[in-house]
N, CA, C and O atoms as a Tripos MOL2 file, in Angstrom:
@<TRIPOS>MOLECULE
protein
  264   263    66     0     0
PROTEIN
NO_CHARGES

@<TRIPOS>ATOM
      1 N          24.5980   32.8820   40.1410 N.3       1 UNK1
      2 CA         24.0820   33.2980   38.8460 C.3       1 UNK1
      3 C          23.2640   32.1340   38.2600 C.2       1 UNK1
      4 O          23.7900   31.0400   38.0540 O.2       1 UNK1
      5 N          21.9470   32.3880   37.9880 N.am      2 UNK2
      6 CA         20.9540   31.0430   37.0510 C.3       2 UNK2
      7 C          21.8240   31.0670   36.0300 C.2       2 UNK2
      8 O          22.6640   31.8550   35.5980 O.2       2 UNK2
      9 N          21.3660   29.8850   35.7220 N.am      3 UNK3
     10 CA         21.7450   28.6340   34.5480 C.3       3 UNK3
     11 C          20.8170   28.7220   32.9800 C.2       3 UNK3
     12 O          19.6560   28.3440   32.8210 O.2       3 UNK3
     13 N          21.4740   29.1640   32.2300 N.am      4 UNK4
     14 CA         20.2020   29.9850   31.0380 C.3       4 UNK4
     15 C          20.1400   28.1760   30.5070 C.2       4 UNK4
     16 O          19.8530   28.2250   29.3110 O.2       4 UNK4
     17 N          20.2130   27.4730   30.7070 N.am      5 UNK5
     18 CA         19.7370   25.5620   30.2770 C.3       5 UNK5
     19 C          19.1550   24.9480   31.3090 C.2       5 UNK5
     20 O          19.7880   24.8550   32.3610 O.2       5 UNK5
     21 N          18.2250   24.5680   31.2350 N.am      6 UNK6
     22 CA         18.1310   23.4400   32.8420 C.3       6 UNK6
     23 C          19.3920   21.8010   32.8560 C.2       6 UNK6
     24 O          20.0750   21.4580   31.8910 O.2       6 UNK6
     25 N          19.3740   21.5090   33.4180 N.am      7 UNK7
     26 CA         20.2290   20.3860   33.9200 C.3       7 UNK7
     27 C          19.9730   19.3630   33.2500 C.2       7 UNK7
     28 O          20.6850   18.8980   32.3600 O.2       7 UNK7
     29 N          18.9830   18.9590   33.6170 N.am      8 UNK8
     30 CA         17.8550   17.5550   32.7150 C.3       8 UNK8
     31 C          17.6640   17.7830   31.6510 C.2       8 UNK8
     32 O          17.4700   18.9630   31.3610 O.2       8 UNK8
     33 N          17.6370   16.8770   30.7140 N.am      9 UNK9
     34 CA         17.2070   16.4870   29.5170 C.3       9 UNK9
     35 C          15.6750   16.4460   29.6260 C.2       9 UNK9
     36 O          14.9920   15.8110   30.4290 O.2       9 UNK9
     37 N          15.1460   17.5820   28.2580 N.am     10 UNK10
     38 CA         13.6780   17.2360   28.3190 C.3      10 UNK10
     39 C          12.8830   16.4090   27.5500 C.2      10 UNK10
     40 O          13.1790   16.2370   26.3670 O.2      10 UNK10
     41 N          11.6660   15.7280   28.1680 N.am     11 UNK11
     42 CA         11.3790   14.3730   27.3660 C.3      11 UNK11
     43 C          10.9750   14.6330   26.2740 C.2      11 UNK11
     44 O           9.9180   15.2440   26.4390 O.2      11 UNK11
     45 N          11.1730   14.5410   25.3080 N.am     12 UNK12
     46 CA         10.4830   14.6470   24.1180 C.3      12 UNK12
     47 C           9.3610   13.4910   23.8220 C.2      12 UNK12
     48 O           9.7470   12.3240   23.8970 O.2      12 UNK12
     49 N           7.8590   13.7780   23.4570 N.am     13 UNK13
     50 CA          6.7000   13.6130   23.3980 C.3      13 UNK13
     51 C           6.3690   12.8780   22.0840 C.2      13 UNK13
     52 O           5.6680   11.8700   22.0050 O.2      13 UNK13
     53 N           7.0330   13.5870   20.9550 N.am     14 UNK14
     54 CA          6.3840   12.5520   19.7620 C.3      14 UNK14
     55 C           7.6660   12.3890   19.0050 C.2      14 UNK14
     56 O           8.1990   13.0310   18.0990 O.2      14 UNK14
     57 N           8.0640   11.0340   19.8570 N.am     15 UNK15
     58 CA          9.0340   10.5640   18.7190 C.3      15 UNK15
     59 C           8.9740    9.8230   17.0530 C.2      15 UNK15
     60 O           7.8930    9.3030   16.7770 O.2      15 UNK15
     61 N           9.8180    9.7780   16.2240 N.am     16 UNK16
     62 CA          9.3520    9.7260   15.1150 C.3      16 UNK16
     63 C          10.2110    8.8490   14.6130 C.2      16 UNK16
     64 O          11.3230    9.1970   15.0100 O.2      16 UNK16
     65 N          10.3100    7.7490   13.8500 N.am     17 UNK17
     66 CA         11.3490    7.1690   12.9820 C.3      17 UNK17
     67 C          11.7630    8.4380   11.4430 C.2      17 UNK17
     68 O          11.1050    8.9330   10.5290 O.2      17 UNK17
     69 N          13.1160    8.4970   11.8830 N.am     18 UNK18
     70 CA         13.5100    9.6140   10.8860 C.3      18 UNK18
     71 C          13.6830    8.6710    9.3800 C.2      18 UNK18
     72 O          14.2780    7.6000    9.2520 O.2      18 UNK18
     73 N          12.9260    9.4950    8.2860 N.am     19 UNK19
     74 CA         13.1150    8.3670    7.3870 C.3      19 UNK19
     75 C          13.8210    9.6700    6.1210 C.2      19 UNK19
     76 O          13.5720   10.8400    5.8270 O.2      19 UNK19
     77 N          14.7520    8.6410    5.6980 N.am     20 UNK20
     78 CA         15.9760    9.3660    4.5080 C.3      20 UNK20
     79 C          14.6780   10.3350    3.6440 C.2      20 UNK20
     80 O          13.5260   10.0290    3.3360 O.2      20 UNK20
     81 N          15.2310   11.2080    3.5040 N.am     21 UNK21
     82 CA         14.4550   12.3130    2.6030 C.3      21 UNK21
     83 C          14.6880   12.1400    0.5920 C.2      21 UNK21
     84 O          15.5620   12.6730   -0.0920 O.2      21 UNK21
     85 N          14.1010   11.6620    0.3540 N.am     22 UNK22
     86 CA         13.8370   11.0960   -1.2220 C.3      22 UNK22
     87 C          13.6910   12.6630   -2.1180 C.2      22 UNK22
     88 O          12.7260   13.4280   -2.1340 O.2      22 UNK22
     89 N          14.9000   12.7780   -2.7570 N.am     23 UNK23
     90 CA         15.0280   14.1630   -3.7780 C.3      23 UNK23
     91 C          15.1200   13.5860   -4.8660 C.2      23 UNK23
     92 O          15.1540   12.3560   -4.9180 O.2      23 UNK23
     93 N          15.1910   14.4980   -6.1530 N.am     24 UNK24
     94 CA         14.8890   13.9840   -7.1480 C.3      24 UNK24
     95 C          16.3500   13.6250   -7.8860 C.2      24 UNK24
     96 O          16.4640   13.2550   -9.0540 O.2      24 UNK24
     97 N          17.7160   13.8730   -6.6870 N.am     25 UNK25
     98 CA         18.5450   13.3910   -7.5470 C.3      25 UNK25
     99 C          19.0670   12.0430   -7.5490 C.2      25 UNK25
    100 O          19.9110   11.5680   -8.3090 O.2      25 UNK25
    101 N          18.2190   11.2880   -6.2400 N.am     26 UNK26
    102 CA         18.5000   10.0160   -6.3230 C.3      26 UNK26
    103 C          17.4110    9.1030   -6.7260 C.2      26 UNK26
    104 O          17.3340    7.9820   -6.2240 O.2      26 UNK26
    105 N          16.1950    9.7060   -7.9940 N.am     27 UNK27
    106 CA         15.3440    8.7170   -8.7450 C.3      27 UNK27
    107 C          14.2280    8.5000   -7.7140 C.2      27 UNK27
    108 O          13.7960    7.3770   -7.4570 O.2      27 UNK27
    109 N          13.8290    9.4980   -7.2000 N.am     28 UNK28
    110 CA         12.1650    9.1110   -6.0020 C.3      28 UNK28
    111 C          11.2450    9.8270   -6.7970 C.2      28 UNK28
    112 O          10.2830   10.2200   -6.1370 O.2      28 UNK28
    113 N          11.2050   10.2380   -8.4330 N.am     29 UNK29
    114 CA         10.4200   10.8530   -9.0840 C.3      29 UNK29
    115 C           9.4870    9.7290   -9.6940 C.2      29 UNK29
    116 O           9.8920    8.5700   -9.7880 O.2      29 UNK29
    117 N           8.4600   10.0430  -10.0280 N.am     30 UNK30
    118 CA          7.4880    8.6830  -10.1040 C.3      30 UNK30
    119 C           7.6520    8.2410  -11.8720 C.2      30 UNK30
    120 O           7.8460    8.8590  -12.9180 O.2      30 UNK30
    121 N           7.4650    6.9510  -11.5050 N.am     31 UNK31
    122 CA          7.6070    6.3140  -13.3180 C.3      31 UNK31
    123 C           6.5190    6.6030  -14.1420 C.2      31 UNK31
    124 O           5.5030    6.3920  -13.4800 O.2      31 UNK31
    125 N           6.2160    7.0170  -15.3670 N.am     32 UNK32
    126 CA          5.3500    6.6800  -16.3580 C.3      32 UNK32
    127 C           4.6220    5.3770  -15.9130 C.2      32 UNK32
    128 O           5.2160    4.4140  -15.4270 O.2      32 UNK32
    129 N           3.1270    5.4440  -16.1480 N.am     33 UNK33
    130 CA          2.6280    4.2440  -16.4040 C.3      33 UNK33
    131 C           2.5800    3.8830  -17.7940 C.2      33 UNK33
    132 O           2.4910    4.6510  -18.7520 O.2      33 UNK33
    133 N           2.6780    2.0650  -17.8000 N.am     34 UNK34
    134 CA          3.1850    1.5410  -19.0370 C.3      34 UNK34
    135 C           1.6250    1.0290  -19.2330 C.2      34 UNK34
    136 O           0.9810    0.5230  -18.3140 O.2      34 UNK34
    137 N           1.1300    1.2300  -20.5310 N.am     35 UNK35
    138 CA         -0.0180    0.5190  -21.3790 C.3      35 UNK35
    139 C           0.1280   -1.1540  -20.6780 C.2      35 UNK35
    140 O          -0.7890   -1.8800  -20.2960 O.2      35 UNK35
    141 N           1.0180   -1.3150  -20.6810 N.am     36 UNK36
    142 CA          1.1850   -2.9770  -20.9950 C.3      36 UNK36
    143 C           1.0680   -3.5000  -19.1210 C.2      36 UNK36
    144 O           0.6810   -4.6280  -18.8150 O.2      36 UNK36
    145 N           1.3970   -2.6560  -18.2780 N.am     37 UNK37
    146 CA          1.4550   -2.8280  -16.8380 C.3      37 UNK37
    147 C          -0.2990   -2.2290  -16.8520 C.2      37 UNK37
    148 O          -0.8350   -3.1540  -16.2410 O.2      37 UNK37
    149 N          -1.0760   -1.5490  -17.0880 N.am     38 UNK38
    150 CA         -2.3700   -1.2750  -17.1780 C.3      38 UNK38
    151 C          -3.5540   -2.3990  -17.6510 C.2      38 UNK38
    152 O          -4.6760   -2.6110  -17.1910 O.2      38 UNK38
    153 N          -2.7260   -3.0920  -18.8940 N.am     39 UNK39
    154 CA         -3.4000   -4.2980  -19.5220 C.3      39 UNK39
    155 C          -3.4310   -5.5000  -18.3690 C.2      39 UNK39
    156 O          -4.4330   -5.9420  -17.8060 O.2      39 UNK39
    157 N          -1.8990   -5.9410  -18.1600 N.am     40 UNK40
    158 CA         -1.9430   -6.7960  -17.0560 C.3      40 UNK40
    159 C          -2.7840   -6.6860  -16.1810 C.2      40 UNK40
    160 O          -3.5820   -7.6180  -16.0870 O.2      40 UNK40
    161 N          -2.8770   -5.8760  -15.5180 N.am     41 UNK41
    162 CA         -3.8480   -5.2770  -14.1520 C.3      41 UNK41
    163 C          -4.9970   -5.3850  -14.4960 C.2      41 UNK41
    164 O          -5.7760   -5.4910  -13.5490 O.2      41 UNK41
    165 N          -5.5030   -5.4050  -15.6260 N.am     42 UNK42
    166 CA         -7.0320   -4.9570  -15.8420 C.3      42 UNK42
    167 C          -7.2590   -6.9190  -16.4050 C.2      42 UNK42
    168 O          -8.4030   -7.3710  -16.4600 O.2      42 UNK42
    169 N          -6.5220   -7.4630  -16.6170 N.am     43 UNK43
    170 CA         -6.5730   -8.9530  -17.0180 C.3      43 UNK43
    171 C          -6.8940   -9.7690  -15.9490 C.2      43 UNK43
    172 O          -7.7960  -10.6020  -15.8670 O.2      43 UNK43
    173 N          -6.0890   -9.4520  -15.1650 N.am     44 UNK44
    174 CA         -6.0320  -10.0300  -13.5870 C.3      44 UNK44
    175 C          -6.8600   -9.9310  -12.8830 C.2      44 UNK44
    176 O          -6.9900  -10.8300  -12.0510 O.2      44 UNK44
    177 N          -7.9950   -8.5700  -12.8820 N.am     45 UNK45
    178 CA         -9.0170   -8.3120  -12.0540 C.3      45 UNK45
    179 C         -10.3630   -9.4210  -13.3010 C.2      45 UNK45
    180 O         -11.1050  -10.3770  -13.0750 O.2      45 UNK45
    181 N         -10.1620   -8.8750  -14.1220 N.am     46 UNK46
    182 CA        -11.0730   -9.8380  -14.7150 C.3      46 UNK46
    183 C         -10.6980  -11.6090  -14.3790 C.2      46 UNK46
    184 O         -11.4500  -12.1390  -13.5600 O.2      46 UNK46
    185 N         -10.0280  -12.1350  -14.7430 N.am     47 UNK47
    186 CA         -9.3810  -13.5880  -14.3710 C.3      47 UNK47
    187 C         -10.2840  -13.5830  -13.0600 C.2      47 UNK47
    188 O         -11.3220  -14.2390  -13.1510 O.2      47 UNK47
    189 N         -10.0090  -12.8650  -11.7230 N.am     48 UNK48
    190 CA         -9.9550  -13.0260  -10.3940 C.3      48 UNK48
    191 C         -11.5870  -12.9140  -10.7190 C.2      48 UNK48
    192 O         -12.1660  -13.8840  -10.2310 O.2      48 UNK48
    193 N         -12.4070  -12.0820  -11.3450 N.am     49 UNK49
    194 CA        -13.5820  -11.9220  -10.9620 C.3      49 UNK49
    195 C         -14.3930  -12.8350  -11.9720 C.2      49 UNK49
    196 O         -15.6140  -12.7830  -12.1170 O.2      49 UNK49
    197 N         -13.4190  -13.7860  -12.7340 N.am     50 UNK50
    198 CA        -14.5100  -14.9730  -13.8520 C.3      50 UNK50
    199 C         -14.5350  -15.8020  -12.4760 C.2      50 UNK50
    200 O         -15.6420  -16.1130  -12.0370 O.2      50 UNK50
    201 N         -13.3870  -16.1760  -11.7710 N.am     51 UNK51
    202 CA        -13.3040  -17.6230  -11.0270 C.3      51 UNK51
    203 C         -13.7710  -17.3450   -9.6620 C.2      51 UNK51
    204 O         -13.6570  -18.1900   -8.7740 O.2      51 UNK51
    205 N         -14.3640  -16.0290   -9.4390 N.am     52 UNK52
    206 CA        -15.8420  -15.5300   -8.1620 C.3      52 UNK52
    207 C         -16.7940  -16.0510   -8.7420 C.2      52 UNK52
    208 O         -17.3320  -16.8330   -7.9580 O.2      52 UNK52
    209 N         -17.4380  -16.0300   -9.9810 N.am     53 UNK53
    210 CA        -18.6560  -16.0440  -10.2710 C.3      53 UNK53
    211 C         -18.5780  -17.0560  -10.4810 C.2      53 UNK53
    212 O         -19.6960  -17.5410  -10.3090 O.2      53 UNK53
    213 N         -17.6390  -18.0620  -10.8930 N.am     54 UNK54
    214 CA        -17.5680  -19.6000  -11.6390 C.3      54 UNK54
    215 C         -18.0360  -20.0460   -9.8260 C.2      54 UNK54
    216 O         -19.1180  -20.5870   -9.6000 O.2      54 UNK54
    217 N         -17.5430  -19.8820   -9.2650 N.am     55 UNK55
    218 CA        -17.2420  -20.3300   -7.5350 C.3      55 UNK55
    219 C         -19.1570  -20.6840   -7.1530 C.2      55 UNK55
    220 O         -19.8620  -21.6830   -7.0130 O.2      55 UNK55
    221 N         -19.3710  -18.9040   -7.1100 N.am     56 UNK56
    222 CA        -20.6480  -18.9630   -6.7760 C.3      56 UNK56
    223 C         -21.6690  -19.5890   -7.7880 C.2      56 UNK56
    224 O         -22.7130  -19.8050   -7.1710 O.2      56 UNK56
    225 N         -21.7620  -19.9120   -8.9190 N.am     57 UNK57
    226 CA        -22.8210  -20.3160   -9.5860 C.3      57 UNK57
    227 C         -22.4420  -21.8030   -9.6430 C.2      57 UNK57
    228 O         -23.2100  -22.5200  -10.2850 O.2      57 UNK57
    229 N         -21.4490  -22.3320   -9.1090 N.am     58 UNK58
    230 CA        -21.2060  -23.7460   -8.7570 C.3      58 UNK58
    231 C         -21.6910  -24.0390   -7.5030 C.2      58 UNK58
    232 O         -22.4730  -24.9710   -7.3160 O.2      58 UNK58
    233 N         -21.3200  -23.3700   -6.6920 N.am     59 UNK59
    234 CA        -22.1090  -23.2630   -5.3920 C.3      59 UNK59
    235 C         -23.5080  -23.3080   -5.3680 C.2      59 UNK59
    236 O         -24.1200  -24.1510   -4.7120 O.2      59 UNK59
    237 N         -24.1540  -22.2750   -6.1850 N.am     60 UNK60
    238 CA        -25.5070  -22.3030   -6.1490 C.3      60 UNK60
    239 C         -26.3070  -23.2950   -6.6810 C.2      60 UNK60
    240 O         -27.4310  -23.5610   -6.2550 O.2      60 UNK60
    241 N         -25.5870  -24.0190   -7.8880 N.am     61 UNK61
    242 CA        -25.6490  -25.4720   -8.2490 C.3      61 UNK61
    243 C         -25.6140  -26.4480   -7.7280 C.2      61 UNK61
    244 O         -26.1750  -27.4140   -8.2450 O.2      61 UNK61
    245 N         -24.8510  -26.5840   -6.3430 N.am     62 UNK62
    246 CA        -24.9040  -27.6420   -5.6840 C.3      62 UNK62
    247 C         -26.1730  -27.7770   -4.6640 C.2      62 UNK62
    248 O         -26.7090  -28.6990   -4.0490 O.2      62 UNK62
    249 N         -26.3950  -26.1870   -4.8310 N.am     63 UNK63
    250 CA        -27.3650  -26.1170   -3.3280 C.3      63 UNK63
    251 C         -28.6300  -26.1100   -3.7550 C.2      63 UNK63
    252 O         -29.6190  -25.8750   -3.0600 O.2      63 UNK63
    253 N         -28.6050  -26.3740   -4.9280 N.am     64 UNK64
    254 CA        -30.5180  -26.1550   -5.4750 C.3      64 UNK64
    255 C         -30.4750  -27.8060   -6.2480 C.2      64 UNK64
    256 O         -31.4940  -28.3560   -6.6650 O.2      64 UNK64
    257 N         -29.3100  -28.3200   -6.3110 N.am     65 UNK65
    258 CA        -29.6870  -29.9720   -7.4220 C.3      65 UNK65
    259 C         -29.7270  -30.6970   -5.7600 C.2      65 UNK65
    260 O         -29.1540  -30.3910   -4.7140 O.2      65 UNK65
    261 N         -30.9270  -32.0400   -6.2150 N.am     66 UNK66
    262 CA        -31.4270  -33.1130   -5.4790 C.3      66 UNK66
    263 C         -30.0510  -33.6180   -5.0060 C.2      66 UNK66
    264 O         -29.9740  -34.6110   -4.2830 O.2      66 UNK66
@<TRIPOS>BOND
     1     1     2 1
     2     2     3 1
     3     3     4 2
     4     3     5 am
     5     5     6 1
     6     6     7 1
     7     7     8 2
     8     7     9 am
     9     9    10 1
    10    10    11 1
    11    11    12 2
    12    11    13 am
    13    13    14 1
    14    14    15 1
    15    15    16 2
    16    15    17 am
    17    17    18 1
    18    18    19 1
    19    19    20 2
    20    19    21 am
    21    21    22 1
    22    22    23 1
    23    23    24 2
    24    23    25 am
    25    25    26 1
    26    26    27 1
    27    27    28 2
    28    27    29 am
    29    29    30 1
    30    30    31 1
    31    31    32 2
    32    31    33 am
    33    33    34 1
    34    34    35 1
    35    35    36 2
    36    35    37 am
    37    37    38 1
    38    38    39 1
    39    39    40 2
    40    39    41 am
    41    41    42 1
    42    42    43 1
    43    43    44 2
    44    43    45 am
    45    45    46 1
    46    46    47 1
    47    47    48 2
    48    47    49 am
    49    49    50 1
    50    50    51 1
    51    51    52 2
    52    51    53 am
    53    53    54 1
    54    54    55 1
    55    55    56 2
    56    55    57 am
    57    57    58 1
    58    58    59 1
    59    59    60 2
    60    59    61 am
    61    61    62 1
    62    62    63 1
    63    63    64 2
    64    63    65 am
    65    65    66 1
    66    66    67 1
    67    67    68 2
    68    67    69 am
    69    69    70 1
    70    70    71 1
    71    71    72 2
    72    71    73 am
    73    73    74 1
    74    74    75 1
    75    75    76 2
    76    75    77 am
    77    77    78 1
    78    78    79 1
    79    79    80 2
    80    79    81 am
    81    81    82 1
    82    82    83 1
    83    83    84 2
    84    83    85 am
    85    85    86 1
    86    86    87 1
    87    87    88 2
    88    87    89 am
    89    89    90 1
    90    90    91 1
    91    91    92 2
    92    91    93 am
    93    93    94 1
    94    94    95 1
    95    95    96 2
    96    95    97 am
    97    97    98 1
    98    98    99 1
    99    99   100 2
   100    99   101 am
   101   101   102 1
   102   102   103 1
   103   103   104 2
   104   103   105 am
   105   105   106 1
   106   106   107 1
   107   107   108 2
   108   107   109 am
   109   109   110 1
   110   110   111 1
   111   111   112 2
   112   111   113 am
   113   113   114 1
   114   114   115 1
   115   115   116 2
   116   115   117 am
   117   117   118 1
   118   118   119 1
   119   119   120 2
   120   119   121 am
   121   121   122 1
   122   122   123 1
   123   123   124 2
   124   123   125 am
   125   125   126 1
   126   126   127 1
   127   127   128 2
   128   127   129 am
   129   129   130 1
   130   130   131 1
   131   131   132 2
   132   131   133 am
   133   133   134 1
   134   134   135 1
   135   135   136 2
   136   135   137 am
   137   137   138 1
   138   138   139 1
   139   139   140 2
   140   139   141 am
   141   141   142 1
   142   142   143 1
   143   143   144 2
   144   143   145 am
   145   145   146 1
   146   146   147 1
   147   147   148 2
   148   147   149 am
   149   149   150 1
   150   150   151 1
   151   151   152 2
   152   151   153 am
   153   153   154 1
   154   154   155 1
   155   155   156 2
   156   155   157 am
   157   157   158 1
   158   158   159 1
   159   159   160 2
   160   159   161 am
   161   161   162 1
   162   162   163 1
   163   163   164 2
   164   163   165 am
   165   165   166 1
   166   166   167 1
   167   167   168 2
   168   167   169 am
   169   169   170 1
   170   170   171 1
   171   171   172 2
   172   171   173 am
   173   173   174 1
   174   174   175 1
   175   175   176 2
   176   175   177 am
   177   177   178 1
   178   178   179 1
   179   179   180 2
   180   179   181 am
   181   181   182 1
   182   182   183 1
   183   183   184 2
   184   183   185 am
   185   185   186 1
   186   186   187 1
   187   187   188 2
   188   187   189 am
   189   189   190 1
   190   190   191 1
   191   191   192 2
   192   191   193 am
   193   193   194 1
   194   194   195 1
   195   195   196 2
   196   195   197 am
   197   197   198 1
   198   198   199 1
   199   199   200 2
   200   199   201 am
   201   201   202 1
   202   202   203 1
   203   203   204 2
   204   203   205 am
   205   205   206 1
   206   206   207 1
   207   207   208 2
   208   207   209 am
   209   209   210 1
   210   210   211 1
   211   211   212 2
   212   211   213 am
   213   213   214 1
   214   214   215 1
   215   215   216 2
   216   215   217 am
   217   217   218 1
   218   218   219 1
   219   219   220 2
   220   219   221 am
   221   221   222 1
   222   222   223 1
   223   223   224 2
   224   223   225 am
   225   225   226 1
   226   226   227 1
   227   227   228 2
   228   227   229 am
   229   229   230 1
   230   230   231 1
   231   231   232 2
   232   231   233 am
   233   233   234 1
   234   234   235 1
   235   235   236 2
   236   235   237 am
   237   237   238 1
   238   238   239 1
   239   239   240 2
   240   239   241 am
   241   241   242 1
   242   242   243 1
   243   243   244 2
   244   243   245 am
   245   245   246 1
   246   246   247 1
   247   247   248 2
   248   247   249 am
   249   249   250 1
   250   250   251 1
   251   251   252 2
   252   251   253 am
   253   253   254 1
   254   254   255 1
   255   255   256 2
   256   255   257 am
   257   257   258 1
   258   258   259 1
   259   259   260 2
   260   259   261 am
   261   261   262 1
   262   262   263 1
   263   263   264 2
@<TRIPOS>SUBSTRUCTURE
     1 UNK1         2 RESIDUE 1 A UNK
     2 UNK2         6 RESIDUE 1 A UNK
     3 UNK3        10 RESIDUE 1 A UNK
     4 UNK4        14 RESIDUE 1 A UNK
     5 UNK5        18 RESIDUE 1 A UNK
     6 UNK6        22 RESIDUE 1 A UNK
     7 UNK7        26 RESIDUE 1 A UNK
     8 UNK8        30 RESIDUE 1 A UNK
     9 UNK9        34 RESIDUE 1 A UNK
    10 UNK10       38 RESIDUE 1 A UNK
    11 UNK11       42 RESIDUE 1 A UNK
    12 UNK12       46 RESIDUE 1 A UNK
    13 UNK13       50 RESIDUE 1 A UNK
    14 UNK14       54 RESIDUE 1 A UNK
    15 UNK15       58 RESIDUE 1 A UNK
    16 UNK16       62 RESIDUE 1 A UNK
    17 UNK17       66 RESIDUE 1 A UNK
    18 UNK18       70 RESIDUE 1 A UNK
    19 UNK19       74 RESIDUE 1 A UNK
    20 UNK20       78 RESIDUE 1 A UNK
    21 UNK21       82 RESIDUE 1 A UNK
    22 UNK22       86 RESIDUE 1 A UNK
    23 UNK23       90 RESIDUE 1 A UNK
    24 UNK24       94 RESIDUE 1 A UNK
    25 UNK25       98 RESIDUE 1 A UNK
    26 UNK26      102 RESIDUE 1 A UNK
    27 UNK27      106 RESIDUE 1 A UNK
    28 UNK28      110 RESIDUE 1 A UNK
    29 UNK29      114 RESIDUE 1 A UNK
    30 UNK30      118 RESIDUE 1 A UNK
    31 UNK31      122 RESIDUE 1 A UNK
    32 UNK32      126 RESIDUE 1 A UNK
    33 UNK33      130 RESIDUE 1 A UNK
    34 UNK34      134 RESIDUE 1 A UNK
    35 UNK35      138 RESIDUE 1 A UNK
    36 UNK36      142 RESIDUE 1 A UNK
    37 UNK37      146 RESIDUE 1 A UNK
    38 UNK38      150 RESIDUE 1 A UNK
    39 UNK39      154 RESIDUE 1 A UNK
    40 UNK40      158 RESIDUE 1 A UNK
    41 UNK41      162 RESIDUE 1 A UNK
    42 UNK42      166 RESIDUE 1 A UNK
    43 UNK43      170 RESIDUE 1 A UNK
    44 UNK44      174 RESIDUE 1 A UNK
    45 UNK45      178 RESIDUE 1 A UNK
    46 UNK46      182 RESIDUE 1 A UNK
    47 UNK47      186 RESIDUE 1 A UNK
    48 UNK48      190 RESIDUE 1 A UNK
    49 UNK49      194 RESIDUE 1 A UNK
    50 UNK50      198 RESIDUE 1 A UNK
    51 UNK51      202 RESIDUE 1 A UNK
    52 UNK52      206 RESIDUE 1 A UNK
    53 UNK53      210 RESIDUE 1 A UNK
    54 UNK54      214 RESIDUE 1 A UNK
    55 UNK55      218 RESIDUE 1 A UNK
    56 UNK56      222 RESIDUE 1 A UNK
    57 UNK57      226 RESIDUE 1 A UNK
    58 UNK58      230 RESIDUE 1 A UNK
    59 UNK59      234 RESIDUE 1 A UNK
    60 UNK60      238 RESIDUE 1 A UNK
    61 UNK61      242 RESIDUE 1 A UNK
    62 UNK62      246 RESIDUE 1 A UNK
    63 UNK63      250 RESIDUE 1 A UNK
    64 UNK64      254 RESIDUE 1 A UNK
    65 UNK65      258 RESIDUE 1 A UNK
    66 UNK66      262 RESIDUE 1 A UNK
């Protein structure tokens, strides 16, 4: 009488790292953004983009004086 299973284990093709499933009763619902976390961020990109331009127009200063 056949065997309604084969014998061997079949390979499975796309394995996956199983990752814990995030519901909303353990807090994976997203936070409010805060004014004050928006301010920071928008301070920081400015800061970062005075001391690019300070960089390059010092640079360009060095490369055009005798």
């Amino acid at each position: 009488m056949p065997r309604a299973l084969p014998n061997r284990r079949i390979p499975r093709h796309h394995l996956m790292l199983h990752r814990p499933l995030h519901h909303r009763a353990h807090g994976a619902e997203a936070k409010p953004l805060r004014t004050s976390d928006l301010v920071l961020a928008l301070l920081g990109v400015a800061l970062l983009g005075g001391f690019a331009l300070m960089a390059a127009f010092t640079l360009a200063a060095g490369a055009t004086a005798p």
